[in-house]
C-alpha positions as CSV (number, residue, x, y, z in Angstrom):
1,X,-53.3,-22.1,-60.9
2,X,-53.8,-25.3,-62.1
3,X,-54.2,-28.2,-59.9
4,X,-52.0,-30.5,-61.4
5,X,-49.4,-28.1,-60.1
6,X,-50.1,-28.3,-56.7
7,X,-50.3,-31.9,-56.8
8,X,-46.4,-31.7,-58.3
9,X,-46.1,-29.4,-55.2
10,X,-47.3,-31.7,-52.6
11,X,-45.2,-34.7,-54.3
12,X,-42.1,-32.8,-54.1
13,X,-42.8,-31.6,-50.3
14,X,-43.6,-35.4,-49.3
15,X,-40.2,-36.6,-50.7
16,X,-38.5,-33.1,-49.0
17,X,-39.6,-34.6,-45.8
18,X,-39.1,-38.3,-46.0
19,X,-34.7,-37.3,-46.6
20,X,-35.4,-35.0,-44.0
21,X,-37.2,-37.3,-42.0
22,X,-34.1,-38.5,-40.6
23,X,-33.0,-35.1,-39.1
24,X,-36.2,-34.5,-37.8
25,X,-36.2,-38.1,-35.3
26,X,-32.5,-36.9,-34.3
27,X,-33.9,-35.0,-31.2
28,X,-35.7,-37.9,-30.2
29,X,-32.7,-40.2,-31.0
30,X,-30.9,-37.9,-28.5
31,X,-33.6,-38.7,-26.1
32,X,-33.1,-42.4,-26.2
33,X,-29.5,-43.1,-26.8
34,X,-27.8,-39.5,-26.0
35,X,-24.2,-41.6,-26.4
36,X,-24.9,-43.1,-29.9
37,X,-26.0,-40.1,-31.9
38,X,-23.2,-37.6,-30.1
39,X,-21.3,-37.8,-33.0
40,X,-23.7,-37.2,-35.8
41,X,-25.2,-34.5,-33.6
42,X,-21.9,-32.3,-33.3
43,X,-21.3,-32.7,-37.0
44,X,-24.8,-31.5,-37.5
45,X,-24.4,-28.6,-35.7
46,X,-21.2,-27.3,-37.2
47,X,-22.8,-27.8,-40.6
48,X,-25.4,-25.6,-39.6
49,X,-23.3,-23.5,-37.7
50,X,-21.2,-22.9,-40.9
51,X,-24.5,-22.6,-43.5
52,X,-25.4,-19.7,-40.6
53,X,-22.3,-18.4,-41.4
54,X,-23.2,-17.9,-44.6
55,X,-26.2,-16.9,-44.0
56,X,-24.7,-13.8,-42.3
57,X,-22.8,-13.1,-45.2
58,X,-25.4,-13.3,-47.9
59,X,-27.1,-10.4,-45.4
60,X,-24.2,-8.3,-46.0
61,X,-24.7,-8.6,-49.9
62,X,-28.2,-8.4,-49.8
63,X,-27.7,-4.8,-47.8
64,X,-25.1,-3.8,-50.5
65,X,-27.3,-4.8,-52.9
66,X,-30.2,-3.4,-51.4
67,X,-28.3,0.3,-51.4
68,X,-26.9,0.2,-54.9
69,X,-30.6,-0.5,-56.0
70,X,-31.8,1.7,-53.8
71,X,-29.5,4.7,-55.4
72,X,-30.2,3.4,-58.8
73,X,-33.5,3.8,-58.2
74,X,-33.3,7.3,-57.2
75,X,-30.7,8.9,-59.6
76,X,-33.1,7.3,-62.7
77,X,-36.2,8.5,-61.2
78,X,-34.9,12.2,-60.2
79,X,-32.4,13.1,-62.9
80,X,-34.0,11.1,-65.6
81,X,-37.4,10.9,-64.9
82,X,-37.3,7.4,-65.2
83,X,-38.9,5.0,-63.5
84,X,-38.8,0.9,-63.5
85,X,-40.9,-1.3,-61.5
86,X,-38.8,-4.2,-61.2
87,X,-36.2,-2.3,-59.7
88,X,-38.2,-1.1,-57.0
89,X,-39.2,-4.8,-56.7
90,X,-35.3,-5.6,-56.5
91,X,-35.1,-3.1,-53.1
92,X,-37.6,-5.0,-51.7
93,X,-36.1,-8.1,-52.7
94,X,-33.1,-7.2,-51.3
95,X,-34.4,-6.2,-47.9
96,X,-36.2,-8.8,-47.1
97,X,-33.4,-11.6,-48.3
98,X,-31.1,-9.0,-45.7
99,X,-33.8,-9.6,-42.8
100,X,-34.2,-13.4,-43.3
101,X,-30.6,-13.7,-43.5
102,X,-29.5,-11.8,-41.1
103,X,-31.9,-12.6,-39.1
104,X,-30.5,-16.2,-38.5
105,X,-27.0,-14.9,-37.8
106,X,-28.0,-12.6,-35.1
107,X,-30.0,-15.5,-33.4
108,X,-26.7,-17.5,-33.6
109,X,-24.5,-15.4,-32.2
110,X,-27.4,-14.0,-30.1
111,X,-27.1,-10.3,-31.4
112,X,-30.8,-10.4,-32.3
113,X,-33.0,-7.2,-31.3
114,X,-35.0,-8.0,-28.2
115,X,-37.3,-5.6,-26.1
116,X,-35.8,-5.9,-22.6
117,X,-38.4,-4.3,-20.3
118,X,-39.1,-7.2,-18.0
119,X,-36.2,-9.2,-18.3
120,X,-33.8,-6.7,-16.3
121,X,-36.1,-7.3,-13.4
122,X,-35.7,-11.4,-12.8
123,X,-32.4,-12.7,-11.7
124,X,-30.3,-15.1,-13.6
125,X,-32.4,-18.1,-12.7
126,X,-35.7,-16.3,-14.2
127,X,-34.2,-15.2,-17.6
């Protein structure tokens, strides 16, 4: 790759995070003045509340997607003999846009897969 792309790269990531600059001193701004940013703070998180939302239900179409391709896949490959990279590519497209997607809605409404050997054991004050 050329460098002069990964200069283009870098510019556009240092003006990403000078507009986003602003959400990431918000924490801190709830340090300082808790009362003062309460209202920008709620808004924030239903926005992100509702893009999780969404999140969930582009998972949904990425695993509907993922099984159509999936059965495409198949059918060409054992009743045609046919055989197309990319669409193998798509499945695993597919799956992974399912997994990152999903994988945000399940932390929000705390449905996410966790291995619970140890955390039986403490009481509420240890979880």
């Amino acid at each position: 790759m050329e460098p002069a792309l990964f200069l283009q790269i870098g510019g556009a990531l240092k003006w990403v995070g000078i507009v986003l600059l602003p959400l990431f001193l918000l924490p801190l701004a709830t340090l300082i003045a808790p009362g003062a940013v309460e209202g920008i703070a709620k808004r924030l998180i239903a926005l992100i509340d509702r893009l999780t939302g969404y999140a969930g239900g582009a998972a949904i179409a990425s695993a509907l997607l993922l099984v159509f391709f999936q059965l495409v896949v198949v059918v060409l490959r054992y009743a045609f003999g046919v055989s197309f990279t990319w669409l193998n590519e798509l499945v695993i497209y597919a799956f992974a846009a399912m997994f990152m997607l999903g994988a945000a809605a399940a932390l929000r409404d705390d449905d996410h897969v966790r291995v619970d050997i140890l955390r039986p054991r403490f009481g509420a004050a240890g979880r």
